[in-house]
Residue frames relative to the residue before (quaternion, step in Angstrom):
aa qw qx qy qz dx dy dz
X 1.0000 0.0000 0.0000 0.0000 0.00 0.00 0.00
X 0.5674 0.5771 -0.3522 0.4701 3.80 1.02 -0.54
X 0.6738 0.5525 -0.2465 0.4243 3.65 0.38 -0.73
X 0.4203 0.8517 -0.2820 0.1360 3.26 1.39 -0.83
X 0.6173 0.5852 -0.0251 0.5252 2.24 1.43 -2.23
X 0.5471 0.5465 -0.3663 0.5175 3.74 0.41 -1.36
X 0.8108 0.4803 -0.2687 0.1994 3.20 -0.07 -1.16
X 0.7067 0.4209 -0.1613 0.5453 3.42 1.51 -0.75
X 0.5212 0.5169 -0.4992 0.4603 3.05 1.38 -0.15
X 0.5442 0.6796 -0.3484 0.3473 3.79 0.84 -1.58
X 0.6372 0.5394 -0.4025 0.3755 3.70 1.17 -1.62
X 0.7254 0.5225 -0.1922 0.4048 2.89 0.63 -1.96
X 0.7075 0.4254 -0.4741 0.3060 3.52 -0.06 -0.47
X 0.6873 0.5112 -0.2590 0.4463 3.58 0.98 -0.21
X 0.6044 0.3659 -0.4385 0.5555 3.36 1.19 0.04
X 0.6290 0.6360 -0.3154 0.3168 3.62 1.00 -0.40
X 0.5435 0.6023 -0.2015 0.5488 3.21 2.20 -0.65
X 0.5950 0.4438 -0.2495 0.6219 3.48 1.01 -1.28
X 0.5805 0.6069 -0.3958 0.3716 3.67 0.29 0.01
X 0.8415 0.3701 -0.1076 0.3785 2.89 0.53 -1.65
X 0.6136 0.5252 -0.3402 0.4815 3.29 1.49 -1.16
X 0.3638 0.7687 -0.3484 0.3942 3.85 1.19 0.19
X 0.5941 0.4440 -0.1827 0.6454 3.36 1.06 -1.68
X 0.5285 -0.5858 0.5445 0.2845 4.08 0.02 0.02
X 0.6020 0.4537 -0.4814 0.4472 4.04 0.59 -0.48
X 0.7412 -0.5263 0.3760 0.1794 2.96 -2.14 0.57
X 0.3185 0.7040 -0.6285 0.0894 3.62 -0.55 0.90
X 0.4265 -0.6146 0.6609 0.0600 2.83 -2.13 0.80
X 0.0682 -0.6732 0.7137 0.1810 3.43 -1.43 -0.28
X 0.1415 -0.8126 0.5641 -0.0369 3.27 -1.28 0.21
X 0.5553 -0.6489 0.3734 0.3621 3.81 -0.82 0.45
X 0.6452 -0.4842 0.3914 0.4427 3.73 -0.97 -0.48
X 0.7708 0.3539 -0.1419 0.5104 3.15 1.16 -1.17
X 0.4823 0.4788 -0.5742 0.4566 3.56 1.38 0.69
X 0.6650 0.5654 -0.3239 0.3650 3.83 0.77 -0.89
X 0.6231 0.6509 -0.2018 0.3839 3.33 1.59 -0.71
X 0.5253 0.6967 -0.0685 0.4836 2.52 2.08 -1.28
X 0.7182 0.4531 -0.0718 0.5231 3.31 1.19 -1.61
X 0.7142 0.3865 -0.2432 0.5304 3.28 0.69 -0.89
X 0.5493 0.4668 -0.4110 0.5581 4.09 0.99 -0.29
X 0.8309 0.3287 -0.2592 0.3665 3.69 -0.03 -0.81
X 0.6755 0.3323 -0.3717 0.5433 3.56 1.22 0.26
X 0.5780 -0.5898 0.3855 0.4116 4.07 1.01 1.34
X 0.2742 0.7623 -0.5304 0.2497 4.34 0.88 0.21
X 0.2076 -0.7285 0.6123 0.2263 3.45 -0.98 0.30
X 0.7393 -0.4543 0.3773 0.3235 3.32 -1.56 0.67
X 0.4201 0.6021 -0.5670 0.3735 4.00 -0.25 0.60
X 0.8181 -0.3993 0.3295 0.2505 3.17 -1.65 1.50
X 0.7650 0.4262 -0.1806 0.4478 3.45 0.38 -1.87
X 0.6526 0.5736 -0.3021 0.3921 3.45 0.49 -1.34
X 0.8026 0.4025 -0.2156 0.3837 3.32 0.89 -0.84
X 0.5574 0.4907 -0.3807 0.5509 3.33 1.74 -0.11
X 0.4652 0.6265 -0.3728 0.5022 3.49 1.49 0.17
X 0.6965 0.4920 -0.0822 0.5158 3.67 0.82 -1.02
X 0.5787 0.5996 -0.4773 0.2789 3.80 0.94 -0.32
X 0.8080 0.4401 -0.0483 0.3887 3.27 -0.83 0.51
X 0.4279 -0.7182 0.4586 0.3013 3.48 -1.33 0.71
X 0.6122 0.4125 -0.5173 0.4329 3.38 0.53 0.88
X 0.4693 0.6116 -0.6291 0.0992 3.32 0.47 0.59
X 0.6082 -0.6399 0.2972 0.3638 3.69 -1.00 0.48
X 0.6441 -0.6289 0.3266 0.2880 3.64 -1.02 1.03
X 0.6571 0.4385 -0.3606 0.4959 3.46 1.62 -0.48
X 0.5473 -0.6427 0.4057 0.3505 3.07 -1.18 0.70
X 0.4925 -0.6046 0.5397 0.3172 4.00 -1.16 1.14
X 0.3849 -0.6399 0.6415 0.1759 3.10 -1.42 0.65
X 0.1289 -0.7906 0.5904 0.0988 3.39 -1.10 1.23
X 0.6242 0.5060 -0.5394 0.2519 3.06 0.83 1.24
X 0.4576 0.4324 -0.5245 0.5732 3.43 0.95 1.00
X 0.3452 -0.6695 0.6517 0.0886 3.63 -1.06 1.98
X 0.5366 -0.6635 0.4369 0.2845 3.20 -1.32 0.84
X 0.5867 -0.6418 0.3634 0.3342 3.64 -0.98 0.25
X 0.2263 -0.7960 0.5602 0.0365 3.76 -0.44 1.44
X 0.2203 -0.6602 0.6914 0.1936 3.23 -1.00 1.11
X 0.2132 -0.7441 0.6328 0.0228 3.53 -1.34 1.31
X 0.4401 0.6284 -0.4708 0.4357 3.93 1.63 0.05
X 0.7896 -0.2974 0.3822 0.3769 2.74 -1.91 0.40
């Protein structure tokens, strides 16, 4: 029963990729332990955004600033 979840996420993230790379802009994907990777070697703390900041080999070599919070849609 745990895995469940996992499991629909796993679907979904791949139709969400095949989606996007559709629209023609750049996207990447990346492992856990590359973002960990990224987000450890630029001094980043652990937080949702930061790490969707960090995915991938394009994240930039300088180190993100976590002091600009990410934009939250509060609409419907």
């Amino acid at each position: 029963m745990p895995l469940k979840d996992a499991g629909a996420v796993n679907g979904t993230r791949w139709d969400l990729f095949r989606t996007l790379k559709k629209t023609g802009l750049p996207v990447e994907t990346g492992s856990g332990s590359l973002t960990k990777f990224n987000r450890m070697t630029r001094g980043l703390h652990k937080t949702h955004w930061l790490d969707a900041a960090c995915v991938g080999k394009s994240t930039p070599e300088t180190r993100c600033s976590s002091f600009f919070p990410p934009l939250v849609n509060t609409g419907v």
